[in-house]
DRENLUMBA-558298 format. One line per field, with one value per residue (C-alpha): residue number from 1; residue in one letter; x, y, z. Coordinates in steps of 0.5 Angstrom, whole numbers, plus 500, padded with zeros to 3 digits. Layout:
<rokes>
seq	NUM / ...
type	A / ...
X	X / ...
Y	Y / ...
Z	Z / ...
</rokes>
This chain:
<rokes>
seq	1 / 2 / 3 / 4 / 5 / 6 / 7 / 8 / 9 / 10 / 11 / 12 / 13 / 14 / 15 / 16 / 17 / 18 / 19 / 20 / 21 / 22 / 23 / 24 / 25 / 26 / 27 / 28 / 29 / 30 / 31 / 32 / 33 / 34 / 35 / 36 / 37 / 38 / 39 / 40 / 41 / 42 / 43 / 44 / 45 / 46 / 47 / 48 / 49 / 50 / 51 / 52 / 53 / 54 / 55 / 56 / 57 / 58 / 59 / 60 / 61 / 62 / 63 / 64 / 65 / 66 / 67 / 68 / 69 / 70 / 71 / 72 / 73 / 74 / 75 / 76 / 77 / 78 / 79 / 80 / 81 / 82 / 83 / 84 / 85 / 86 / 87 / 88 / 89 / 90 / 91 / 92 / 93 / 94 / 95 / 96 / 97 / 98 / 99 / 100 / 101 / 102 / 103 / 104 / 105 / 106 / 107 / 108 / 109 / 110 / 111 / 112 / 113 / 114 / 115 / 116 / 117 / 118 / 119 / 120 / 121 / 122 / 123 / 124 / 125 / 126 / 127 / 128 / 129 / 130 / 131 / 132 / 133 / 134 / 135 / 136 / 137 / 138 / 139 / 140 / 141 / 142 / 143 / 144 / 145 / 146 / 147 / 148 / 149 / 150 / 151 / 152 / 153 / 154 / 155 / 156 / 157 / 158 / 159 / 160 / 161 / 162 / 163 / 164 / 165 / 166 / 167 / 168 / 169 / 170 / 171 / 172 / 173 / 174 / 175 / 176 / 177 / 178 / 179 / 180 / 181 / 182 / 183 / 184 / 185 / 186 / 187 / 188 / 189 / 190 / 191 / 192 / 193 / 194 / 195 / 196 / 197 / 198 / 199 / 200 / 201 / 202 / 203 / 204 / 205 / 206 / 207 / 208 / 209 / 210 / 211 / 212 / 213 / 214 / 215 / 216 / 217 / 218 / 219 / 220 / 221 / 222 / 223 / 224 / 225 / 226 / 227 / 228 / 229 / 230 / 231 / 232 / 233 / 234 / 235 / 236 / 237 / 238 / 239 / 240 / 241 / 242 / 243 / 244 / 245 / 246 / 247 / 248 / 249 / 250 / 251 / 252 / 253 / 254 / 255 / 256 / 257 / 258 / 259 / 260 / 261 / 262 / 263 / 264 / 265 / 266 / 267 / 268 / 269 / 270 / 271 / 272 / 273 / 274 / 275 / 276 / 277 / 278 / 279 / 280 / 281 / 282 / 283 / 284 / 285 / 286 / 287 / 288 / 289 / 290 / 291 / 292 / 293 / 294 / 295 / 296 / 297 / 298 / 299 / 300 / 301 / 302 / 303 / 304 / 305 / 306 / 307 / 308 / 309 / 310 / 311 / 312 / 313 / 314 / 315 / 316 / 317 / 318 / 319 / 320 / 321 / 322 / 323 / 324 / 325 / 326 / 327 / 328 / 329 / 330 / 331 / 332 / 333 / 334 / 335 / 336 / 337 / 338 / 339 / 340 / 341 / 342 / 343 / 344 / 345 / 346 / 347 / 348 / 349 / 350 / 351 / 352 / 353 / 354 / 355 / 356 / 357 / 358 / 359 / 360 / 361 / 362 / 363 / 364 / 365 / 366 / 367 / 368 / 369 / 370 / 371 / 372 / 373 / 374 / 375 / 376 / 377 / 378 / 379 / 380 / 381 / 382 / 383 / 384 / 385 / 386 / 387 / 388 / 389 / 390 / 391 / 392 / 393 / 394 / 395 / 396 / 397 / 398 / 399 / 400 / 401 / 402 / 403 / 404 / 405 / 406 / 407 / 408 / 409 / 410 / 411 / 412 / 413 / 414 / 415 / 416 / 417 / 418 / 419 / 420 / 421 / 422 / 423 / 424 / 425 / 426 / 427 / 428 / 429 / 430 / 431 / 432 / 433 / 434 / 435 / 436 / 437 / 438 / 439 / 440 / 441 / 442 / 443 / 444 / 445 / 446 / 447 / 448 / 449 / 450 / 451 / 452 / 453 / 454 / 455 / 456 / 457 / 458 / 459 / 460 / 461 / 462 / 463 / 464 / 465 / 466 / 467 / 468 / 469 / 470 / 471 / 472 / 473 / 474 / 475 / 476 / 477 / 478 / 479 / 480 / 481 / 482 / 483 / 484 / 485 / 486 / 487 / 488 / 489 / 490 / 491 / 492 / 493 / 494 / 495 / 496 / 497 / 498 / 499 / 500 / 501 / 502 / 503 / 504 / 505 / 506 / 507 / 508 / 509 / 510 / 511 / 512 / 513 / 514 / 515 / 516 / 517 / 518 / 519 / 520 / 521 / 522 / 523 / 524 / 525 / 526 / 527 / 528 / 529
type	X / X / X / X / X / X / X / X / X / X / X / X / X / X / X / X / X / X / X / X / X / X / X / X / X / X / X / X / X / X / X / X / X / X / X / X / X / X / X / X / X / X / X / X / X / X / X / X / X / X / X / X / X / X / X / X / X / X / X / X / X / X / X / X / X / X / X / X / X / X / X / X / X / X / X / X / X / X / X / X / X / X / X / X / X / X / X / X / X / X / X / X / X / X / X / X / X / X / X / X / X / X / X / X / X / X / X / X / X / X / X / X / X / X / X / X / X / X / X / X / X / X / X / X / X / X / X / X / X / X / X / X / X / X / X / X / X / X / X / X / X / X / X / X / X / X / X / X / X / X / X / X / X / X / X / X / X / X / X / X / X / X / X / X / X / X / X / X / X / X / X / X / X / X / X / X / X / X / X / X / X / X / X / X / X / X / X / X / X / X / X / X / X / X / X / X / X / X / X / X / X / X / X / X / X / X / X / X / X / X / X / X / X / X / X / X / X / X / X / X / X / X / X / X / X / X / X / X / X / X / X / X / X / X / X / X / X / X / X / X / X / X / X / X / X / X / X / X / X / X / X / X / X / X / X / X / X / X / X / X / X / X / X / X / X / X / X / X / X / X / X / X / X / X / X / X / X / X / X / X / X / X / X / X / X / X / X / X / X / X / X / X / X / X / X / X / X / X / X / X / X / X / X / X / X / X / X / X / X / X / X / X / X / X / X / X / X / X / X / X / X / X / X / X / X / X / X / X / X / X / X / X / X / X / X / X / X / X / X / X / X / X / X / X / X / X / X / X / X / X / X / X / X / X / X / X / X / X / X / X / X / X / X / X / X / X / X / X / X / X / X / X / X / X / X / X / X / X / X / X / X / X / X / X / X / X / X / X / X / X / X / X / X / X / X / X / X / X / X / X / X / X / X / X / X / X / X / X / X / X / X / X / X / X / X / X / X / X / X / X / X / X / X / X / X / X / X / X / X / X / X / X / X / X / X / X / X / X / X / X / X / X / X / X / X / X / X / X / X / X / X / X / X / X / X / X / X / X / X / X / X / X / X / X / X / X / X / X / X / X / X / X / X / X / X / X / X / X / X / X / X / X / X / X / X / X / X / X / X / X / X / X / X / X / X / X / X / X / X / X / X / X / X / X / X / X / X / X / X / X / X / X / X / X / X / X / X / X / X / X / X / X / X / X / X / X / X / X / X
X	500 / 503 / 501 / 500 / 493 / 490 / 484 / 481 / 479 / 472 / 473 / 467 / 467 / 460 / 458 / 464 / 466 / 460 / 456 / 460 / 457 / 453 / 446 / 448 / 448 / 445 / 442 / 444 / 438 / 439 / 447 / 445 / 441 / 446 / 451 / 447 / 445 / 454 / 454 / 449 / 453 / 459 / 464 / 469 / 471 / 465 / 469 / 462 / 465 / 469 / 468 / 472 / 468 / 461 / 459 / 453 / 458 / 462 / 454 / 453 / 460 / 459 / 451 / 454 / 459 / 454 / 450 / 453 / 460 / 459 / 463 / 461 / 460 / 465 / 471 / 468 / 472 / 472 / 477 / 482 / 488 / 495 / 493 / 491 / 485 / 482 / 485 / 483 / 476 / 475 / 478 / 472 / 467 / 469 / 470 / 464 / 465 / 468 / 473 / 476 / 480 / 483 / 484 / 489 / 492 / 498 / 499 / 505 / 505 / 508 / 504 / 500 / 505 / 507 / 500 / 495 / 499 / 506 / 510 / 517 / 518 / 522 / 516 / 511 / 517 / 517 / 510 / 507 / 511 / 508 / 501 / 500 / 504 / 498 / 493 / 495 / 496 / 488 / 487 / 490 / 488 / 491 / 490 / 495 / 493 / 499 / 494 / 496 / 500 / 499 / 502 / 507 / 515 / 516 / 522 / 519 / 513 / 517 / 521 / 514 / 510 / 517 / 516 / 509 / 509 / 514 / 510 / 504 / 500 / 497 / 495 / 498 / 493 / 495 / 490 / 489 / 485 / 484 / 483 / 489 / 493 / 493 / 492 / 499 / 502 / 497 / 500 / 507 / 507 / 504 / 509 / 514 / 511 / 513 / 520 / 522 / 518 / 523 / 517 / 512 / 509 / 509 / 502 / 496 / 498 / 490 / 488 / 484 / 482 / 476 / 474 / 476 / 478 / 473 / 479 / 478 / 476 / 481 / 486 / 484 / 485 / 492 / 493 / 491 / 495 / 501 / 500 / 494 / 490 / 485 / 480 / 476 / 470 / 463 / 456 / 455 / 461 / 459 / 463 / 466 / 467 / 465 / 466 / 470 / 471 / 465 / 464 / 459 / 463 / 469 / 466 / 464 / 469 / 474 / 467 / 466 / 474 / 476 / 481 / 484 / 485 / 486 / 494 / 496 / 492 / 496 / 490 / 491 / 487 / 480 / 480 / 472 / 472 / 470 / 476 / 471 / 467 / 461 / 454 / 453 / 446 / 446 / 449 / 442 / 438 / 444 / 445 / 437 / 437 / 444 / 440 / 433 / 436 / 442 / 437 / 444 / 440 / 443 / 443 / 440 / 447 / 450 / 455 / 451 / 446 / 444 / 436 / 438 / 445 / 441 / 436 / 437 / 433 / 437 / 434 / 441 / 442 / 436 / 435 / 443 / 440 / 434 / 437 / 444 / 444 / 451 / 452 / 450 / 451 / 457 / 453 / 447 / 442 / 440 / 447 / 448 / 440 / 436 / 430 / 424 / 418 / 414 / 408 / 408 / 402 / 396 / 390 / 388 / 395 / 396 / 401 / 405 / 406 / 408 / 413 / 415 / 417 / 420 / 426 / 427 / 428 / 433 / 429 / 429 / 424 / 422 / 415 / 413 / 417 / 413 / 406 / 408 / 411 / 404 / 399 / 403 / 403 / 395 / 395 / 398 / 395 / 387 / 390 / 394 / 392 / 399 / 404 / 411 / 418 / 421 / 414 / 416 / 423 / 419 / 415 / 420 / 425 / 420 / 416 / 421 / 428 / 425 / 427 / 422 / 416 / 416 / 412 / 407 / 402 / 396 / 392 / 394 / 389 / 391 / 387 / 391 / 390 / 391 / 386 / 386 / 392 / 396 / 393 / 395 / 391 / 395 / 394 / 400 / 401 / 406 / 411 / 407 / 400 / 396 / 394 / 395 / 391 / 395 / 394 / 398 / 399 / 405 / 407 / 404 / 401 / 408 / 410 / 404 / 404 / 411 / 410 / 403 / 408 / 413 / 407 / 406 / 412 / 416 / 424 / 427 / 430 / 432 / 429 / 436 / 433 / 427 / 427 / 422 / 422 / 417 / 419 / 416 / 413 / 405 / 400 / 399 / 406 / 409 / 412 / 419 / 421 / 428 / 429 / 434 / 434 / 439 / 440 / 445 / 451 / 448 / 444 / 438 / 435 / 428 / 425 / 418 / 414 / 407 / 402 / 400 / 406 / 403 / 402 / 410 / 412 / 409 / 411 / 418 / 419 / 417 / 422 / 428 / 425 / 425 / 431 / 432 / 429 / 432 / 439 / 437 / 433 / 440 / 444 / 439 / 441 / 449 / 449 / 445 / 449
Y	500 / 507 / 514 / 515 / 514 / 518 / 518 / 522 / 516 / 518 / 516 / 518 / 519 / 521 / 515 / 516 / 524 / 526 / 523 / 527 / 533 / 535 / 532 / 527 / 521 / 516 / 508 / 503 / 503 / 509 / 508 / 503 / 507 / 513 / 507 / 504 / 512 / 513 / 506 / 509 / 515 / 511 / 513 / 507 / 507 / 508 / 510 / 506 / 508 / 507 / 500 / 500 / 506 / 502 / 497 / 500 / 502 / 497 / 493 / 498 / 498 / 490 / 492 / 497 / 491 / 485 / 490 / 494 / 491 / 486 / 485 / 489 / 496 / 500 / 498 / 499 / 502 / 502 / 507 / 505 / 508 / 505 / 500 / 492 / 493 / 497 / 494 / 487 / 490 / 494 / 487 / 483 / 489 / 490 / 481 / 481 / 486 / 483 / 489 / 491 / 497 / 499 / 505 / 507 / 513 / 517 / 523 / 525 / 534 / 535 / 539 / 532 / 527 / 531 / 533 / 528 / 522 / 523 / 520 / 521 / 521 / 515 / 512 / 514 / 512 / 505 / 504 / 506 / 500 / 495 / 498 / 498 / 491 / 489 / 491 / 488 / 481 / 482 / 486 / 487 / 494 / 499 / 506 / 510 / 517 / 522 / 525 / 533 / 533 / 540 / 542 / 537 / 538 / 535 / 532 / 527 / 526 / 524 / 519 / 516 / 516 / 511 / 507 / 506 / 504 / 499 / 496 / 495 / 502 / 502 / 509 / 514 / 520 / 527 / 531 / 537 / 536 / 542 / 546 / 550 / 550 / 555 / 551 / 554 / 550 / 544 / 544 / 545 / 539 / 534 / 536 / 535 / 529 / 526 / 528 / 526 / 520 / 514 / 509 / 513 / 510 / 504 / 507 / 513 / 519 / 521 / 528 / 530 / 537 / 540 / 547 / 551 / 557 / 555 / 554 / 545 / 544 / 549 / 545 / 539 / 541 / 545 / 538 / 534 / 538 / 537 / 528 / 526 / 521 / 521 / 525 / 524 / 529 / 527 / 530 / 537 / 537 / 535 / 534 / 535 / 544 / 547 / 540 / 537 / 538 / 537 / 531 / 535 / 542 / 537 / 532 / 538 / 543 / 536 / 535 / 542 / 544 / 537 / 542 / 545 / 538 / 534 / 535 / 534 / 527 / 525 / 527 / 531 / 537 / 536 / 530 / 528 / 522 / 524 / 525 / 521 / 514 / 519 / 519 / 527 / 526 / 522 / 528 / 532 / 526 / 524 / 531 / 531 / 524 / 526 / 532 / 529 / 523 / 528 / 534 / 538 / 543 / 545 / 553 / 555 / 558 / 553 / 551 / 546 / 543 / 549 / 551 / 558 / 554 / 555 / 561 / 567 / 574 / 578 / 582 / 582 / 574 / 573 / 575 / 573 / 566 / 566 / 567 / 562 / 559 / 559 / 567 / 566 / 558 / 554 / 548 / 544 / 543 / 537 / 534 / 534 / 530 / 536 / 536 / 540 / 538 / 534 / 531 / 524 / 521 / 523 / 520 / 515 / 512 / 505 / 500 / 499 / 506 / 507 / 502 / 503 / 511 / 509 / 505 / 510 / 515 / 510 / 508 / 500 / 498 / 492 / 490 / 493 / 500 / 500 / 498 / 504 / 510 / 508 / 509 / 516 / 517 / 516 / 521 / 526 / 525 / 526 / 534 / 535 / 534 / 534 / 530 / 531 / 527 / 532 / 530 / 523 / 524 / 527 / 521 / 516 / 519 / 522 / 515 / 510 / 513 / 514 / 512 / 507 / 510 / 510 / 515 / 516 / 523 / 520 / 528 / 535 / 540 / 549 / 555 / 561 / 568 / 576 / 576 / 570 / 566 / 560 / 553 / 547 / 540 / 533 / 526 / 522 / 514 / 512 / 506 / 503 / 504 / 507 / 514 / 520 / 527 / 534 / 541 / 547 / 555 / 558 / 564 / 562 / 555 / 551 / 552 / 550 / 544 / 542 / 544 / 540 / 534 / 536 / 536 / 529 / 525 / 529 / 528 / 534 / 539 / 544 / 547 / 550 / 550 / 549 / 550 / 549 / 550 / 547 / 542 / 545 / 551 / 553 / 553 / 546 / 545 / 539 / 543 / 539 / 541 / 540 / 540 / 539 / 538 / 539 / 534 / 534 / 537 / 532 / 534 / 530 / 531 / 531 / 531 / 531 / 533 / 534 / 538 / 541 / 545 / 543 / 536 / 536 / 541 / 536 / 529 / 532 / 534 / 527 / 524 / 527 / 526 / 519 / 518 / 521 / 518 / 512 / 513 / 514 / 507 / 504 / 508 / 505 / 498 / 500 / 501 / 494 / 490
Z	500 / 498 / 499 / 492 / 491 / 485 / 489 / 496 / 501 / 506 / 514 / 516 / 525 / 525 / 529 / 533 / 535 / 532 / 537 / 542 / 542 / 546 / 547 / 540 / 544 / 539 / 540 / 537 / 533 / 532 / 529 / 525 / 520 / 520 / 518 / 513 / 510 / 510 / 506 / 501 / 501 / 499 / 504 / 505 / 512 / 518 / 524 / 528 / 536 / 542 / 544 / 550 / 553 / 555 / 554 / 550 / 545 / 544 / 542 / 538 / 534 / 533 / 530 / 526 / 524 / 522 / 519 / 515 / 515 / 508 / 504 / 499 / 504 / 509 / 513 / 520 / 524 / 532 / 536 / 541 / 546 / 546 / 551 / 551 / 554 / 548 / 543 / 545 / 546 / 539 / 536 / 539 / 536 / 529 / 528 / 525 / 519 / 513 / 513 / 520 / 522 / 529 / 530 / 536 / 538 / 544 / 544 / 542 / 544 / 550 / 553 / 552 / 554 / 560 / 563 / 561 / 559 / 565 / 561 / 557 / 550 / 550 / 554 / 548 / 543 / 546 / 546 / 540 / 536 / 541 / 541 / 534 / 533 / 539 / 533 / 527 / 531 / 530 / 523 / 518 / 517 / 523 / 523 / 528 / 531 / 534 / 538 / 538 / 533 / 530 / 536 / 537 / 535 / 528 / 529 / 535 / 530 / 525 / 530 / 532 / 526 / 523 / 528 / 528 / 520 / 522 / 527 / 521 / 520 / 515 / 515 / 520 / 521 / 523 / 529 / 528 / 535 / 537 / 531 / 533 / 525 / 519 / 512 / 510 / 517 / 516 / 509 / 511 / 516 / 511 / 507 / 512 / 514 / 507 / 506 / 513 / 514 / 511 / 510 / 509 / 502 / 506 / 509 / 507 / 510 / 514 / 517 / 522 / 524 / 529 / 526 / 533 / 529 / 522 / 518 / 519 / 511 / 509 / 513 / 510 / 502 / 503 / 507 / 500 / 496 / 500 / 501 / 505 / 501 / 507 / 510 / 517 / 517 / 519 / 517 / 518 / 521 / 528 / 533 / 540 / 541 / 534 / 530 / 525 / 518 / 514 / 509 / 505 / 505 / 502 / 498 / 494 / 494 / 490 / 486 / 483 / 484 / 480 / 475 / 481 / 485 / 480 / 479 / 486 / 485 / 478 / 474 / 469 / 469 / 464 / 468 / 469 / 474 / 481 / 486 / 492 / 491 / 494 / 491 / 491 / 490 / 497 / 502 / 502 / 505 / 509 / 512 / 514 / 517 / 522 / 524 / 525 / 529 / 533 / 535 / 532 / 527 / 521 / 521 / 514 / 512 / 512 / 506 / 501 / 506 / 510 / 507 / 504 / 500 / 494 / 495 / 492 / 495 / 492 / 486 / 481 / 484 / 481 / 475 / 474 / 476 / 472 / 465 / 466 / 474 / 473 / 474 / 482 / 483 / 482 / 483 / 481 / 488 / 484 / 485 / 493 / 492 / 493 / 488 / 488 / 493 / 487 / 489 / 489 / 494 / 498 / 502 / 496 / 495 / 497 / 501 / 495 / 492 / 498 / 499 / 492 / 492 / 499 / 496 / 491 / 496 / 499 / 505 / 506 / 512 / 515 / 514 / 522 / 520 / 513 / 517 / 523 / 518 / 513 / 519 / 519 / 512 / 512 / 518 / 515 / 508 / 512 / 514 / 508 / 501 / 498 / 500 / 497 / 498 / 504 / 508 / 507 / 509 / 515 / 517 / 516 / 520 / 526 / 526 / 525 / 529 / 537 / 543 / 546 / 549 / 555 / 557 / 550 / 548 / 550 / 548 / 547 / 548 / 549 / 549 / 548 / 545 / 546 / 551 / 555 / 559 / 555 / 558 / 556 / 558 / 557 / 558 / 559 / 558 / 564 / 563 / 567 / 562 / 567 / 563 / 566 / 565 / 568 / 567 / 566 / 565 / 561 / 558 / 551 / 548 / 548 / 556 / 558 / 555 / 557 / 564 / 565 / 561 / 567 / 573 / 570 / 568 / 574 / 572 / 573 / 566 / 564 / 557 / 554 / 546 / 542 / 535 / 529 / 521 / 516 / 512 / 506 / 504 / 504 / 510 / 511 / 511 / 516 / 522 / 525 / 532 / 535 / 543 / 547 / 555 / 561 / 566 / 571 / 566 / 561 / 555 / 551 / 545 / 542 / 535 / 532 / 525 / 525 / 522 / 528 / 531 / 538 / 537 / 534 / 540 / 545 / 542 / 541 / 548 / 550 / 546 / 550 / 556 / 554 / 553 / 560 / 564 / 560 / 562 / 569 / 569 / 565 / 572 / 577 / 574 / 574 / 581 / 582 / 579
</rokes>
């Protein structure tokens, strides 16, 4: 394996440093349909978890694995320190997939080694080459991270990362990890890693980057003019403090910038072929599913997935746009996926129609999904005449993907105006079955309705955002509702869709307490066992 591949390789770390976001846990289900949504995209490595952390992720990695991990799709890809322990652990996890990878990592900064890891450099020197050996007496396939390595001495660097692929790397990654360099300096240290680093065709050079200072996708592309083969991102970039590089941000940037990026890759310039195995017209529908199922909504500005990427309002953009699109858009809204809304079902449409345009919109559901999201389905068709593809995305992701309803709406009913006190009356089935009826006044529709859910479910919280967008235009459009909840410094989040934005506010509410009051059932039984 050398690092001259004439093609940019896609480590997605969604499942992994993307769920550390605040508020982004994830259940297995939950993970599993965001891997098979990655291996519909086309990334080639799913960096599926942290199996050593809990017992929890290490089953959601092994699901990821068996499920996903066929021979036809994505390296899975589990996460361990320089230890036996983890090692060993992320070994047991990814042995169902048909291609495993074991991701290990030290810290090679100073800063790092002399205030988190306590150990020398000749310590870390002689633990790496053992470490990674570890590895690759289970996988062939070992990846290893110098943790910190923007901040760390290139020359210590060069020593380790030799090391590391004498032992058996097969990729070496360079972190960014707390998105602290510049692109001309990320540039510089791949570079230097190149021409300094004796055996380094024998392994893909890789970068990581969080996006402290906005400049991690920047990084990424001076990094792949000067060397690095491959790229962890995640979608949206999600990700630990201000994220990381994000997939879709990069995808495109090689997809429309083919001319430019070709001959660092060996291509000649006119190159047509693409730079990624990355099914463009994927990214929409992927970046929707990730922020439904995570709660972390994207912000309408964002570049080529956020709601206003392809809007123009201004008067000039819009006529420029009217008679040649290319005056104002550099690229097609039809290349990431995102189509006009066209109307394809309504009330008097069947279970076959249904599951057919289903699968063309790339969702394939077992026969009791397919039963829950067509009752859905019908629901919405009796309040709204015109269902279009973004309503089913909708349904799909609001009816299939929750948490289990340990506390289930039973009914929601206000009363509100200029002239009158917002009151909310709710009806609550307990996880114990028994219905439970409250009510509550607020300073508007919505905080009476979750106070009167607090008076009945009574786990304490903290409402730290609450957010609603339509999912189509038109007064009967479907709205979507996002929250997220604190608890004891741990965030919870919750998403719902419907018609009736109280209903959505209520059920949406709902789902993040259920995935409270889930966690502190899952601490009770920690503390039996």
């Amino acid at each position: 394996m050398t690092n001259s591949t004439d093609r940019i390789i896609i480590f997605d770390t969604t499942l992994r440093d993307g769920e550390q976001s605040p508020g982004a846990t994830l259940n297995v289900e939950e993970k599993i349909t965001i891997a098979r949504a990655l291996a519909r995209l086309g990334v080639d490595i799913i960096e599926a978890g942290f199996p050593f952390a809990s017992p929890g992720d290490f089953n959601a990695v092994q699901k990821v694995a068996q499920e996903v991990g066929t021979e036809s799709g994505p390296t899975i890809c589990a996460l361990a320190r320089a230890t036996q322990q983890d090692i060993k652990t992320a070994a047991e996890a990814i042995k169902p997939a048909a291609k495993g990878r074991i991701h290990t990592f030290l810290a090679t900064s100073d800063i790092h080694m002399e205030y988190k890891l306590k150990k020398t450099r000749q310590e870390v020197l002689a633990i790496v080459p053992d470490m990674v050996a570890y590895a690759k007496s289970f996988v062939n396939d070992v990846e290893f991270s110098p943790e910190d390595a923007g901040r760390s001495d290139p020359e210590f660097l060069y020593q380790v990362l030799e090391r590391a692929i004498a032992a058996g790397a097969t990729t070496v990654n360079i972190p960014d990890t707390v998105g602290y360099t510049t692109p001309s300096e990320f540039g510089a240290l791949i570079r230097g890693i190149k021409e300094n680093v004796p055996n380094i065709n024998n392994a893909i050079i890789s970068v990581h980057g969080h996006n402290d200072l906005g400049l991690a996708v920047a990084n990424f592309l001076e990094a792949i003019k000067n060397g690095a083969r491959q790229l962890e991102c995640t979608i949206n970039g999600i990700g630990e403090r201000a994220g990381n590089a994000a997939l879709e941000e990069l995808v495109m940037a090689l997809h429309v910038r083919r001319q430019y990026f070709n001959p660092f890759l060996g291509r000649p310039p006119e190159s047509t072929e693409p730079l990624t195995n990355i099914d463009t017209t994927c990214i929409y529908k992927t970046s929707r599913l990730v922020s439904n199922l995570t709660g972390m909504m994207v912000q309408p500005n964002k570049a080529i997935v956020g709601s206003n990427a392809f809007a123009h309002e201004s008067g000039i953009h819009q006529d420029g746009v009217l008679k040649h699109k290319l005056t104002y858009e550099i690229m097609d809204a039809q290349s990431i996926g995102l189509t006009n809304n066209q109307i394809v079902l309504g009330k008097h449409s069947g279970r076959n129609a249904f599951r057919t345009r289903l699968k063309e919109l790339g969702f394939d559901l077992s026969e009791t999904e397919l039963n829950n999201a067509f009752v859905a389905f019908k629901e919405i068709a009796d309040k709204k005449k015109e269902i279009t593809d973004w309503d089913l995305q909708a349904i799909i992701n609001d009816e299939i993907h929750q948490v289990p309803e340990l506390f289930r709406l039973e009914l929601v009913q206000v009363s509100c105006g200029d002239h009158s006190r917002p009151t909310a009356t709710v009806t609550i089935r307990n996880p114990e079955g028994v219905e439970l009826t409250d009510a509550a006044i607020g300073t508007g529709p919505v905080d009476a309705v979750y106070k009167a859910i607090n008076r009945v479910v009574k786990v304490p919280n903290e409402l730290i955002e609450f957010s609603v967008q339509s999912v189509t235009a038109g007064i009967d459009a479907m709205g979507e509702v996002t929250i997220r909840l604190r608890h004891q410094d741990r965030i919870y989040s919750g998403h719902a869709a419907d018609t009736d934005i109280i209903v959505a506010s209520a059920r949406a509410y709902l789902n993040a307490l259920n995935r409270l009051y889930s966690a502190l059932q899952a601490q009770k039984t920690e503390v039996k066992i």
